[in-house]
C-alpha positions as CSV (number, residue, x, y, z in Angstrom):
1,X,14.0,-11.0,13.4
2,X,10.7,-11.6,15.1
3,X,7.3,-10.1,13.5
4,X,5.1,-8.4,15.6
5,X,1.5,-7.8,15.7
6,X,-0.5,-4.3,14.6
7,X,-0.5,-2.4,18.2
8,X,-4.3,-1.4,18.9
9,X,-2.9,1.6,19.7
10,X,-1.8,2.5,15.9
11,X,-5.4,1.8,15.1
12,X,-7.5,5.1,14.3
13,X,-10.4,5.4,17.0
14,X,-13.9,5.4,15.0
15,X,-16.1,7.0,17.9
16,X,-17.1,6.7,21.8
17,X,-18.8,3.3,20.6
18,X,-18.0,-0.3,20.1
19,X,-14.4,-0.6,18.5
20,X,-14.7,-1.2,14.9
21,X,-11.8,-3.5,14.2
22,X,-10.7,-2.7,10.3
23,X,-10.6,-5.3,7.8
24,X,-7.3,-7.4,6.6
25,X,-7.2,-5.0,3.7
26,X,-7.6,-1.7,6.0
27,X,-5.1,-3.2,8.6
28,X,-2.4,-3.5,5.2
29,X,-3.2,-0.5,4.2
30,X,-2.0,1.1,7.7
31,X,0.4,-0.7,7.8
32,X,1.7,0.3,3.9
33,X,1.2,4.0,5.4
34,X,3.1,3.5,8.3
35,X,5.9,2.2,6.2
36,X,5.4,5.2,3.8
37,X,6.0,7.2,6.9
38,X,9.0,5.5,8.3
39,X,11.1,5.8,5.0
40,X,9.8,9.6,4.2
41,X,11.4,10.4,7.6
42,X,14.5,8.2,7.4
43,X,13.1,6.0,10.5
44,X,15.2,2.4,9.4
45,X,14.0,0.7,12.3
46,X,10.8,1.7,12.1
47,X,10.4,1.3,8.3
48,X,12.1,-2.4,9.2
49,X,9.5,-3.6,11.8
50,X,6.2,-2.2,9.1
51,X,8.0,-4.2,6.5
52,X,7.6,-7.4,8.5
53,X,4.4,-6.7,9.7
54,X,3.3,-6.1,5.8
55,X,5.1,-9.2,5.0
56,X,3.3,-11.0,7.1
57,X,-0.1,-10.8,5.3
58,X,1.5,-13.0,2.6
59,X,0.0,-13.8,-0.3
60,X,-3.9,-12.9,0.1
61,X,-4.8,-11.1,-3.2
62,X,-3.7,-7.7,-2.4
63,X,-0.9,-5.3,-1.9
64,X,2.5,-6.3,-2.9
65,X,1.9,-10.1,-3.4
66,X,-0.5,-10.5,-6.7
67,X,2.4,-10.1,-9.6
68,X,5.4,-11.7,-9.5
69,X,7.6,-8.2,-10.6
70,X,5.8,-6.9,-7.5
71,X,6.6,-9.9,-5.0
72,X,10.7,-9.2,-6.3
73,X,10.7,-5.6,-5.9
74,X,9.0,-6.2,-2.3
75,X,11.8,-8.8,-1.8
76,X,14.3,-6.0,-2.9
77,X,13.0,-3.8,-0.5
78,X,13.5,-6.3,2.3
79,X,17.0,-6.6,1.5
80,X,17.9,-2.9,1.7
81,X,16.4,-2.5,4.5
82,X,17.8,-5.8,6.5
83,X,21.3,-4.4,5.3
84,X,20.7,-1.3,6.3
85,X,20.8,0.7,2.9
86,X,17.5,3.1,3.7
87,X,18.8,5.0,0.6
88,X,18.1,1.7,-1.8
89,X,15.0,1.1,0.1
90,X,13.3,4.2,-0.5
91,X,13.9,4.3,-4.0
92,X,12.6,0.3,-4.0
93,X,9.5,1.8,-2.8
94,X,8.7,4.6,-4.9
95,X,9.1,1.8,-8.0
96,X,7.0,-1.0,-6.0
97,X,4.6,2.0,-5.0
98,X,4.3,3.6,-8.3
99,X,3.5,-0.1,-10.0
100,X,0.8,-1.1,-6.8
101,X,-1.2,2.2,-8.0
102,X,-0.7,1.0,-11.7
103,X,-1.8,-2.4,-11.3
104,X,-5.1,-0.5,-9.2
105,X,-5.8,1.8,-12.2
106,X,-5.5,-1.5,-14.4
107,X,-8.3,-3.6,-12.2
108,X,-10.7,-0.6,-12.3
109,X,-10.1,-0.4,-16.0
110,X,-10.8,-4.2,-16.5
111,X,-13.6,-4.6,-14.2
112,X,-15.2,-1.2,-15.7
113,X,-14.6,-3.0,-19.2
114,X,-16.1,-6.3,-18.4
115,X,-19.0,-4.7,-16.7
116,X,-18.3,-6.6,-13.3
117,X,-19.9,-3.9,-11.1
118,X,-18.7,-6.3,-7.9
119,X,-14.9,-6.3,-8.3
120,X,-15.1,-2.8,-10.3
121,X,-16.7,-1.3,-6.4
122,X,-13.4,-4.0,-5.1
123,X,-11.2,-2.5,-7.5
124,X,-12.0,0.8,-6.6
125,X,-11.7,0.2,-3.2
126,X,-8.1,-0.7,-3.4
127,X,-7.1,1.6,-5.5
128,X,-8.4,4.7,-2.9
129,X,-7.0,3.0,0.2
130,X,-3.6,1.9,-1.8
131,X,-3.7,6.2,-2.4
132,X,-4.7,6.5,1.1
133,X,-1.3,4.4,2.3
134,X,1.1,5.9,-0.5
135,X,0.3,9.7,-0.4
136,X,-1.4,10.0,3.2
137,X,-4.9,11.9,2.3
138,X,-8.0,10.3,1.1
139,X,-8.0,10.4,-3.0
140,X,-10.8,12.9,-4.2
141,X,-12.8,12.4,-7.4
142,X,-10.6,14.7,-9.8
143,X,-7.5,12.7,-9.0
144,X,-8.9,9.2,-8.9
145,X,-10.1,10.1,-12.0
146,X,-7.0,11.7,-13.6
147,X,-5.1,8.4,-12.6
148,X,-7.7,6.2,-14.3
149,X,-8.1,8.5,-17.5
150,X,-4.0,8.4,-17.3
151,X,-3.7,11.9,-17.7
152,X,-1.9,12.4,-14.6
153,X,1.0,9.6,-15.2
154,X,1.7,7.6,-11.6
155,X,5.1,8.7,-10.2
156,X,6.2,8.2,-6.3
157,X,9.3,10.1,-5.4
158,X,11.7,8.6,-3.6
């Protein structure tokens, strides 16, 4: 199976002006959405070729690739969906889904602790465009902050 490239036309339009190309990270995370998408809706092909195109960011500190329980449950998902089982896959992606915002809420509570006001702004980051690519709506204040209080316990359905 061949890996294609992000279509410009997938890319959101920011304005009559200069196109804004979106970082690495952005680019995942629409990528990570559109994959969302495709399993919500049953779409194995689709949810096939966004798998491929997430896979090949590789290992660059983000995303799926940082822990090695995430990198298996990634590889999981890539074999349920190259056989064909969309059933498996989706419920491969609520776990690897649910542990990619756990791991976020983790970094912002290190980063907070250590008083690293660089990689706690990072952290941050990732966590609201991980939210952004999981649930499809920009995270607001009351439940970024239930997630990192851990009163709202992190749970993707399948």
């Amino acid at each position: 199976m061949s890996i294609s490239g992000i279509a410009s036309s997938s890319l959101p339009q920011l304005g009559a002006g200069p196109q804004i190309q979106p970082s690495r990270r952005q680019s995942e995370d629409m990528i990570g959405r559109q994959l969302e998408q495709d399993l919500q809706s049953g779409n194995l092909a689709g949810a096939q070729q966004a798998y491929y195109q997430l896979a090949a960011f590789g290992a660059n500190g983000s995303g799926p690739f940082t822990q090695p329980n995430m990198q298996s449950e990634f590889q999981a998902l890539g074999a349920d969906l190259q056989s064909g089982n969309l059933s498996a896959a989706q419920t491969d992606n609520a776990t690897l889904t649910s542990n990619l915002l756990t791991n976020d809420v983790k970094a912002v509570h290190q980063d907070q602790k250590n008083g690293d006001s660089q990689a706690y702004q990072t952290a941050m980051s990732n966590l609201k465009g991980d939210y952004w690519a999981v649930y499809g709506q920009q995270a607001n204040n009351s439940d970024l902050q239930a997630m990192i209080s851990g009163s709202t316990p992190i749970s993707v359905q399948a």
